[in-house]
Backbone as CSV, one residue per row, in Angstrom:
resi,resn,N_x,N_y,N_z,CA_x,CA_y,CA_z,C_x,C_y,C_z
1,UNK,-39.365,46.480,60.543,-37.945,46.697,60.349,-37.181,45.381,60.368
2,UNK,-37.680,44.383,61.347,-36.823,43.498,61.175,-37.002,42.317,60.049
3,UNK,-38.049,42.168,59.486,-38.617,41.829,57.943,-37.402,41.861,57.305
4,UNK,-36.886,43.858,57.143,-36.133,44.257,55.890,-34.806,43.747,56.403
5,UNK,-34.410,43.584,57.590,-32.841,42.876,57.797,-32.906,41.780,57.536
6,UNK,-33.812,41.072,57.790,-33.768,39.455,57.365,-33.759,39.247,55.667
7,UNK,-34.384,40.676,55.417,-34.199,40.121,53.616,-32.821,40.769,53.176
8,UNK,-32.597,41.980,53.825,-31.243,42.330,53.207,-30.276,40.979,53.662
9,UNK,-30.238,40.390,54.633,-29.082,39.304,55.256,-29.105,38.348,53.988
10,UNK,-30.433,37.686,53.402,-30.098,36.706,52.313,-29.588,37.265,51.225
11,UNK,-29.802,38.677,50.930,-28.904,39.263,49.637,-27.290,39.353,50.116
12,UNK,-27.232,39.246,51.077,-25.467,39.423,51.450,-24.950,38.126,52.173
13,UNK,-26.065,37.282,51.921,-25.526,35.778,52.727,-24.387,35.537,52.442
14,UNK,-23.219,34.844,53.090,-21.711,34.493,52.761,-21.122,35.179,52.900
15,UNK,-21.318,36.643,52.260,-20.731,37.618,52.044,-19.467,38.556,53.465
16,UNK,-19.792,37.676,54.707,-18.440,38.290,55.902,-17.764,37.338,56.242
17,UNK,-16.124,38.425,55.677,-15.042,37.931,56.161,-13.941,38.767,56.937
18,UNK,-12.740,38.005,57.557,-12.104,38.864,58.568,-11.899,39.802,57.123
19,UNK,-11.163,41.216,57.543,-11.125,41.895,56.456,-11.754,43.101,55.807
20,UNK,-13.047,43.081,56.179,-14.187,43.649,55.889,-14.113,45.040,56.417
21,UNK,-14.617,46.041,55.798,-14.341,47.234,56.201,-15.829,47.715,56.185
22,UNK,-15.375,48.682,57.736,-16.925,48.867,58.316,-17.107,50.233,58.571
23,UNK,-17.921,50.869,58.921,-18.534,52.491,59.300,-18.853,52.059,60.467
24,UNK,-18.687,52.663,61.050,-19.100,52.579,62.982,-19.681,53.670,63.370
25,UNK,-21.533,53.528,63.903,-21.794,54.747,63.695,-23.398,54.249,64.633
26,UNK,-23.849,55.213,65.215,-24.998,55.275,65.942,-26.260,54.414,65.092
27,UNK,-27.314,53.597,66.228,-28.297,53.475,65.155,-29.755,53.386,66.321
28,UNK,-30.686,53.736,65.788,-32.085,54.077,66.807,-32.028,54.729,67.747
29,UNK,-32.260,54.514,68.971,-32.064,55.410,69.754,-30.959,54.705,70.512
30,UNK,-29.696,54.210,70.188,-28.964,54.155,71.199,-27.807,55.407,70.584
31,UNK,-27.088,56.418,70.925,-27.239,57.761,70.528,-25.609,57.566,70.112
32,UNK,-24.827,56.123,70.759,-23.447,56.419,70.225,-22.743,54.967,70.525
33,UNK,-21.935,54.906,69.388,-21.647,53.507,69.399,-20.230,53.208,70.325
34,UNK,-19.856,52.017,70.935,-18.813,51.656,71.797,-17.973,50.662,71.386
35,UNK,-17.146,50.324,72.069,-16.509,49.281,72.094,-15.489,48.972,72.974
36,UNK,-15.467,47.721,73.420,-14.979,46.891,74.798,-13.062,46.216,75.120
37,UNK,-12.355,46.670,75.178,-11.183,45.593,74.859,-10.965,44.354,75.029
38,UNK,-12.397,43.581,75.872,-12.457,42.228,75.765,-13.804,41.984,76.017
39,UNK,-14.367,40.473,75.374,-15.998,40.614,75.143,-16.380,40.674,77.292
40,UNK,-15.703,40.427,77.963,-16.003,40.185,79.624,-15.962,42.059,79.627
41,UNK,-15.327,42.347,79.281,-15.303,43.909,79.678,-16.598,44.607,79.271
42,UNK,-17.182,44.261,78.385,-18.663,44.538,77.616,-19.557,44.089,78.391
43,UNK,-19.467,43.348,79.245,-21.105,42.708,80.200,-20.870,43.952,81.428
44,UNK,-19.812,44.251,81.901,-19.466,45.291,82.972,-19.361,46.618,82.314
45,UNK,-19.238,47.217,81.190,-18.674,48.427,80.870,-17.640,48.881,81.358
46,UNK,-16.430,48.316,81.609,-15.332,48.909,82.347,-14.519,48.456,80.993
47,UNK,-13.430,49.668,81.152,-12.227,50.033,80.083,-13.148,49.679,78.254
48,UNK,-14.075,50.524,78.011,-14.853,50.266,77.081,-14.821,51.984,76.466
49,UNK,-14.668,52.671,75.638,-14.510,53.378,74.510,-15.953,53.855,73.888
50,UNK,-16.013,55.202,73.821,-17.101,55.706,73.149,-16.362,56.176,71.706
51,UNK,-17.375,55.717,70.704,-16.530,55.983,69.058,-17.496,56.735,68.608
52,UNK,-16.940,58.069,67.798,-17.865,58.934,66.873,-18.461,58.194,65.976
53,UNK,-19.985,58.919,65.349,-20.115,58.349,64.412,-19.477,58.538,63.377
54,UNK,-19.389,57.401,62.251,-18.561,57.775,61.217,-17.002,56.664,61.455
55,UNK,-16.958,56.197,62.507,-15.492,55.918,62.604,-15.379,54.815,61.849
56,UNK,-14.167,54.545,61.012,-13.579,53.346,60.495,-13.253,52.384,60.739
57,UNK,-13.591,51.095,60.474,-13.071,50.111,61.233,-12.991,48.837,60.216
58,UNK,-11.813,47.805,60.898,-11.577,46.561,59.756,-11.623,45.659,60.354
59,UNK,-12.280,44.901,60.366,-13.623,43.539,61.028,-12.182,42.319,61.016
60,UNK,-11.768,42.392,62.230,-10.348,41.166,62.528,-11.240,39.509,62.767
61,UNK,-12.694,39.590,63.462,-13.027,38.744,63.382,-14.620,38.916,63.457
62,UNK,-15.098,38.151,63.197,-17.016,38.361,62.929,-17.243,37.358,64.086
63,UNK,-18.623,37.419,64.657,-18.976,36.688,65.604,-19.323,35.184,64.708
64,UNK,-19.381,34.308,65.679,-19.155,32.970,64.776,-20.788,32.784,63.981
65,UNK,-22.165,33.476,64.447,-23.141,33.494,64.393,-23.386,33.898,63.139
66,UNK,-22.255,35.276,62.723,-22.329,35.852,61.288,-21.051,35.316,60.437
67,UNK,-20.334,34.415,60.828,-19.323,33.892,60.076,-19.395,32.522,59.585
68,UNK,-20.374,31.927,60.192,-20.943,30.451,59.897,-21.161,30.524,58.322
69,UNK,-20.574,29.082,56.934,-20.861,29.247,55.857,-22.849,29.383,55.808
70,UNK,-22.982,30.750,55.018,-24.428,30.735,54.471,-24.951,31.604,55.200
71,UNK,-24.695,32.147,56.334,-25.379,33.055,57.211,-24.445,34.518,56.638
72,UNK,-25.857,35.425,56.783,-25.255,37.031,56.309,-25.244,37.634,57.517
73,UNK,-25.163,39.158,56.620,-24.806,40.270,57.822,-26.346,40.250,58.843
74,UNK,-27.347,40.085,58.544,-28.625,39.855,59.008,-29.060,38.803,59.790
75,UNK,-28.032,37.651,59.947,-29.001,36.098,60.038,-29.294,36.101,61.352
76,UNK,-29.152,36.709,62.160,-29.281,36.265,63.460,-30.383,37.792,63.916
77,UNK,-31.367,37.501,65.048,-32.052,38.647,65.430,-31.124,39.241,66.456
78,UNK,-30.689,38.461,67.510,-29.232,39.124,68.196,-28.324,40.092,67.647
79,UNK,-28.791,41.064,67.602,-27.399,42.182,66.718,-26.713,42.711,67.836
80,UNK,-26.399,42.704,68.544,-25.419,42.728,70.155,-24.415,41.727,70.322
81,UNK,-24.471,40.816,69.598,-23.339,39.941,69.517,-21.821,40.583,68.953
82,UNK,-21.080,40.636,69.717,-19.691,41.595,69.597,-19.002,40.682,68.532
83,UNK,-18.216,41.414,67.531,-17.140,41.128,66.502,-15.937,42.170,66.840
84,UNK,-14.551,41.664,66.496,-13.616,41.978,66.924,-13.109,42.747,65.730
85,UNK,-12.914,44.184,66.181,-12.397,45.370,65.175,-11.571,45.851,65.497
86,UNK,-10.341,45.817,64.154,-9.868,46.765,64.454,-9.923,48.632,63.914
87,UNK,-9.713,49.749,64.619,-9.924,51.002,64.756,-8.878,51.774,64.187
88,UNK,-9.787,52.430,62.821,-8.836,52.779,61.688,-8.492,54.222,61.668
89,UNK,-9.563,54.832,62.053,-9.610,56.128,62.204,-9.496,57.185,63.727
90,UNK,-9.618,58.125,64.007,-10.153,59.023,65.039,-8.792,58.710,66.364
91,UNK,-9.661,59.331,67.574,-8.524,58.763,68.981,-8.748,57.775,69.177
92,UNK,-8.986,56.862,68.623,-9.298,55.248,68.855,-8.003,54.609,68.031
93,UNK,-8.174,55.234,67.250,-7.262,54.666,66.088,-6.061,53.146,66.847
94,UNK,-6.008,52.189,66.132,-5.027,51.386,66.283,-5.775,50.192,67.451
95,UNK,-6.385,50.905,68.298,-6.950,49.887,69.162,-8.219,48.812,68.171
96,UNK,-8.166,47.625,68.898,-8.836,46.751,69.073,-9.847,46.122,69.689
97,UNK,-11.425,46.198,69.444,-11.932,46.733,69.998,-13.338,45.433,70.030
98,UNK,-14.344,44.752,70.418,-15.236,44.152,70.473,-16.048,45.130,70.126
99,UNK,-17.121,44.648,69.458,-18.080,46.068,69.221,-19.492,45.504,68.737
100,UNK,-20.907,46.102,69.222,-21.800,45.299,69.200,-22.115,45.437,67.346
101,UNK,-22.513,43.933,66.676,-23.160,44.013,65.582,-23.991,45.557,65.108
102,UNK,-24.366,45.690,65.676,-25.919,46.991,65.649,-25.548,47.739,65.419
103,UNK,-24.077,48.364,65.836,-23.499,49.661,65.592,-22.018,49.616,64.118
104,UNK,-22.318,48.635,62.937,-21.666,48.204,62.143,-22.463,48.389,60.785
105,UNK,-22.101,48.883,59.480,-22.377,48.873,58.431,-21.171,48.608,57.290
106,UNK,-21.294,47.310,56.782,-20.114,47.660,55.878,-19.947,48.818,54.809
107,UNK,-18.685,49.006,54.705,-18.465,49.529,53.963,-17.934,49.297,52.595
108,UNK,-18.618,50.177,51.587,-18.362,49.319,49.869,-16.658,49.767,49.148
């Protein structure tokens, strides 16, 4: 599996910017995706948000790991590295939210 992320990442190399519109949504067995109101609040789980799958979201900032020129949505094996979203849809809606890579798919 991690083969096919490293090859999908060079087909989308460059390709993230603030802006970016995402699906927020469960993936393997972690059963539901979250998000933190500050990346310190994410090492503790306190004041941190459970999001349906499916929820909308618009990528305010990418972690610097996936925003570096030449690196894609893939480049890094760390997919837990939090990017800053904002929450488009559901009872989340409007908040702002850190949210781990892993639980992110853009959307076309």
């Amino acid at each position: 599996m991690k083969k096919l992320l490293i090859v999908v990442g060079v087909f989308f190399a460059g390709s993230l910017c603030a802006g970016d519109k995402v699906v927020i949504s469960s993936y393997a067995n972690y059963p539901t995706a979250s998000g933190c109101v500050s990346k310190a609040d994410n090492a503790k789980k306190s004041d941190c948000i459970l999001l349906a799958n499916g929820t909308l979201g618009e990528v305010i900032e990418w972690d610097s790991k996936y925003s570096k020129e030449g690196k894609g949505v893939f480049a890094q094996v760390d997919m837990f590295t939090l990017n800053k979203v904002s929450i488009l849809n559901g009872p989340a809606k409007g908040k702002v939210l850190y949210i781990d890579h892993i639980y992110l798919t853009l959307k076309n």
